[in-house]
ROLOKE-286351 format. One record per residue (C-alpha): residue number from 1; residue in one letter; x, y, z. Coordinates in steps of 0.1 Angstrom, whole numbers. Each point is the difference from the previous one (the first is absolute). Example, Ala and Ser with C-alpha at 12.3 -4.5 7.8 and 13.67 -1.06 7.14 Angstrom:
<nodes>
+------+------+-------+-------+-------+
| resi | resn |     x |     y |     z |
+------+------+-------+-------+-------+
|    1 |    A |   123 |   -45 |    78 |
|    2 |    S |    14 |    34 |    -7 |
+------+------+-------+-------+-------+
</nodes>
This chain:
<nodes>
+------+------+-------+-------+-------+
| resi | resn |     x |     y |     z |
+------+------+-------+-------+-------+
|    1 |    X |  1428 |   338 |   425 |
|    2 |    X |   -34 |     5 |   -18 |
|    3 |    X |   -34 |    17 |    17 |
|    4 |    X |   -14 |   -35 |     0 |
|    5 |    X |    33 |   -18 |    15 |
|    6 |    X |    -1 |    30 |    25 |
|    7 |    X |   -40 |    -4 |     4 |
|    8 |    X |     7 |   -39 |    12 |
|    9 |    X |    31 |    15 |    19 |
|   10 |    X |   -24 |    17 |    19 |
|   11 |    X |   -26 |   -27 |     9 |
|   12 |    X |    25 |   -22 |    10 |
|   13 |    X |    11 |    24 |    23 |
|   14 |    X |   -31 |     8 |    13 |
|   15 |    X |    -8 |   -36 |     5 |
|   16 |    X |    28 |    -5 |    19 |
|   17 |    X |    -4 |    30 |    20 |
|   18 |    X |   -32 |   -13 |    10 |
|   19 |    X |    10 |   -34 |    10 |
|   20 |    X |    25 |    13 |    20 |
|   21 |    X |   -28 |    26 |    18 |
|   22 |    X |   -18 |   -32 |     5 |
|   23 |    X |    32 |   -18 |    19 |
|   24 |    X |     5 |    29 |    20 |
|   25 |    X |   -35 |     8 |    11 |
|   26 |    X |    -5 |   -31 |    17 |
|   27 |    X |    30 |    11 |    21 |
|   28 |    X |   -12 |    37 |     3 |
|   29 |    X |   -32 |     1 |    13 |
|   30 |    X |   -11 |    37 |    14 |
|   31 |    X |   -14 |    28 |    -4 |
|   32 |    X |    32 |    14 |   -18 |
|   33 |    X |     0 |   -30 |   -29 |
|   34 |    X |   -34 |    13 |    -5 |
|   35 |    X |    12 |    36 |    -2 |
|   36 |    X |    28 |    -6 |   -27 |
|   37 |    X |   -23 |   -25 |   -18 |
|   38 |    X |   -26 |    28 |    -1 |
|   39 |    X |    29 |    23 |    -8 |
|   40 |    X |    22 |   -17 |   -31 |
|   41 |    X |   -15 |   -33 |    -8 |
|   42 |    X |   -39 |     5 |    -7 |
|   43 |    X |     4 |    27 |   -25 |
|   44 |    X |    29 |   -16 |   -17 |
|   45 |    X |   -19 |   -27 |   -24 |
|   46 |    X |   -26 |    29 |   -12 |
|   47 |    X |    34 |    20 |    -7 |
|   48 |    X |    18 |   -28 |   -19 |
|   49 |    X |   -29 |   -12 |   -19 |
|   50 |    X |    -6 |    42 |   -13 |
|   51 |    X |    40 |    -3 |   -10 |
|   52 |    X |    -4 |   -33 |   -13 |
|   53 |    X |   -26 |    16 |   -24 |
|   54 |    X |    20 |    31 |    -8 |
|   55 |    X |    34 |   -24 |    -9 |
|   56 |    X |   -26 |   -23 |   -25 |
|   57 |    X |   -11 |    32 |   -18 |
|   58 |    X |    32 |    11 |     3 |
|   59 |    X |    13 |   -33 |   -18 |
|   60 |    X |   -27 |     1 |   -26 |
|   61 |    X |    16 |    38 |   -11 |
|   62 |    X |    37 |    -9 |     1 |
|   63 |    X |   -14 |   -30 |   -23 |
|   64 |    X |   -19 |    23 |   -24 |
|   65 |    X |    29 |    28 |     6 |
|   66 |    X |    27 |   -29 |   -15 |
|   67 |    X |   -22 |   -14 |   -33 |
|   68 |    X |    -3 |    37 |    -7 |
|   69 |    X |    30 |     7 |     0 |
|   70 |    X |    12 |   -33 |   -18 |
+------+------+-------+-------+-------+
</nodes>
């Protein structure tokens, strides 16, 4: 798998994830869902869009790496 299949891999996953938050919030309604929302789930797009970044750079070298080396 390629950085930018994994990249999509990713966002996919995080989509999902976040639907499924969504499902299960309206199910979990305290001051505990808050907690763990505060916790793992706010932080985590700001995280995934900095590693999202780092894998396109990262792409953009292996690219330049391999007509280098060709």
């Amino acid at each position: 798998m390629g950085l930018q299949e994994a990249r999509g891999t990713l966002a996919k996953a995080f989509k999902e994830l976040m639907l499924r938050w969504a499902e299960t919030r309206a199910q979990w309604d305290d001051a505990q869902a808050e907690q763990f929302e505060k916790t793992y789930l706010m932080n985590l797009e700001s995280d995934l869009k900095v590693a999202a970044s780092a894998m396109e750079q990262m792409a953009i070298l292996v690219h330049q790496v391999r007509r280098d080396c060709e």
